[in-house]
C-alpha positions as CSV (number, residue, x, y, z in Angstrom):
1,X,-1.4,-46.3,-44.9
2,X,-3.4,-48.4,-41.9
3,X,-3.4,-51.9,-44.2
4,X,-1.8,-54.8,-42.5
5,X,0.3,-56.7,-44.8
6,X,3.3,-59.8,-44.4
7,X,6.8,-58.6,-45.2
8,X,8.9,-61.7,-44.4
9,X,8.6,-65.2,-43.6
10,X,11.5,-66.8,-43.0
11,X,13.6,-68.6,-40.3
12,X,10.6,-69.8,-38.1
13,X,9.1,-65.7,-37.8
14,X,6.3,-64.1,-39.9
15,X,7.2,-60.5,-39.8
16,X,3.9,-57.8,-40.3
17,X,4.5,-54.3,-41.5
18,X,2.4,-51.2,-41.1
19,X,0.0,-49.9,-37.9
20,X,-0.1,-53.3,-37.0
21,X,3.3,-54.7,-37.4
22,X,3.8,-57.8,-34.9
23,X,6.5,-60.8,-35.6
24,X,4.4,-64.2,-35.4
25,X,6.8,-67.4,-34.6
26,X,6.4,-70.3,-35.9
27,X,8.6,-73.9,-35.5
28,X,7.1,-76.7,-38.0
29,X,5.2,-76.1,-41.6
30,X,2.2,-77.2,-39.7
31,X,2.4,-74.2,-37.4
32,X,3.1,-71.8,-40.1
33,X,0.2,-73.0,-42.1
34,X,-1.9,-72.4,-39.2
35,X,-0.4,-69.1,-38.7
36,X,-1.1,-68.0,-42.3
37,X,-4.4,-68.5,-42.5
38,X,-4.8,-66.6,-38.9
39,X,-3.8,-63.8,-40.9
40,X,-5.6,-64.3,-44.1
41,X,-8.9,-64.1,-41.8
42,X,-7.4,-60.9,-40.2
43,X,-7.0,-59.4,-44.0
44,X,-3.5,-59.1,-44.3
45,X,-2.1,-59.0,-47.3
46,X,1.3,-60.7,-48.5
47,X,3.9,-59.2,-50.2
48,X,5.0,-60.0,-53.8
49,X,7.7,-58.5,-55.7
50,X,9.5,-60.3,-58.7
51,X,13.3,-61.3,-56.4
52,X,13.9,-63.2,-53.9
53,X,11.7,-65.0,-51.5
54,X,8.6,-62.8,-50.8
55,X,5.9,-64.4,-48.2
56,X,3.2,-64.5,-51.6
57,X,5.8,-66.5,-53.1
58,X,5.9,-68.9,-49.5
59,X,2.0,-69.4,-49.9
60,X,2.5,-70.4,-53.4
61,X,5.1,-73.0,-52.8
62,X,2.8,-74.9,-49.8
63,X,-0.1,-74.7,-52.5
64,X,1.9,-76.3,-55.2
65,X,3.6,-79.0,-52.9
66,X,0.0,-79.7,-51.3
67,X,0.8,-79.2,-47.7
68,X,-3.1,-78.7,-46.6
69,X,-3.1,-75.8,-47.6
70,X,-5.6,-75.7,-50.0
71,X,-6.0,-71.8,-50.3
72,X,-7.2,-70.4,-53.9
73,X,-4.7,-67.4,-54.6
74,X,-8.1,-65.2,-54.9
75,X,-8.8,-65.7,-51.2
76,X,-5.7,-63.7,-49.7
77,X,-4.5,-60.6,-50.6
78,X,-1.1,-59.7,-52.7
79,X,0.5,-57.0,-52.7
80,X,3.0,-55.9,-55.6
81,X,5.8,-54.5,-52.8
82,X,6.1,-53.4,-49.2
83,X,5.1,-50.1,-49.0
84,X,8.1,-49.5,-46.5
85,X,10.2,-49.6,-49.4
86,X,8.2,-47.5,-51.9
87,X,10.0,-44.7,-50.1
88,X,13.5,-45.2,-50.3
């Protein structure tokens, strides 16, 4: 699988999985707002899955406490799980 997707954000880093997997650091919201919607115009895809803190769930949380990020859910791509862990 060539998609780029977002497995993690979390502790100032933005991790990427797949043929393209990069860490993207980030040090205030403002940064990592910025830095998401780099990679929402490179296609990447976030990761949901229903525990714990997944980065789809991260988007959701800036859109709901308005932190300009005014980004309608259709205009990323979600993905139900890392594929990484499809295979174990």
């Amino acid at each position: 699988m060539s998609e780029k997707y977002v497995t993690a954000i979390s502790n100032g880093r933005i991790s990427t999985s797949g043929f393209f997997g990069k860490t993207w650091r980030y040090s205030s919201e403002a940064e990592l707002i910025e830095v998401i919607h780099k990679l929402i115009a490179m296609d990447y895809a976030f990761v949901h899955q229903p525990a714990g803190w997944p980065p789809a769930a991260v988007l959701e949380d800036l859109q709901e406490k308005g932190k300009s990020f005014r980004m309608e859910r259709s205009n990323y791509k979600r993905m139900q799980s890392d594929p990484a862990e499809l295979g174990r």
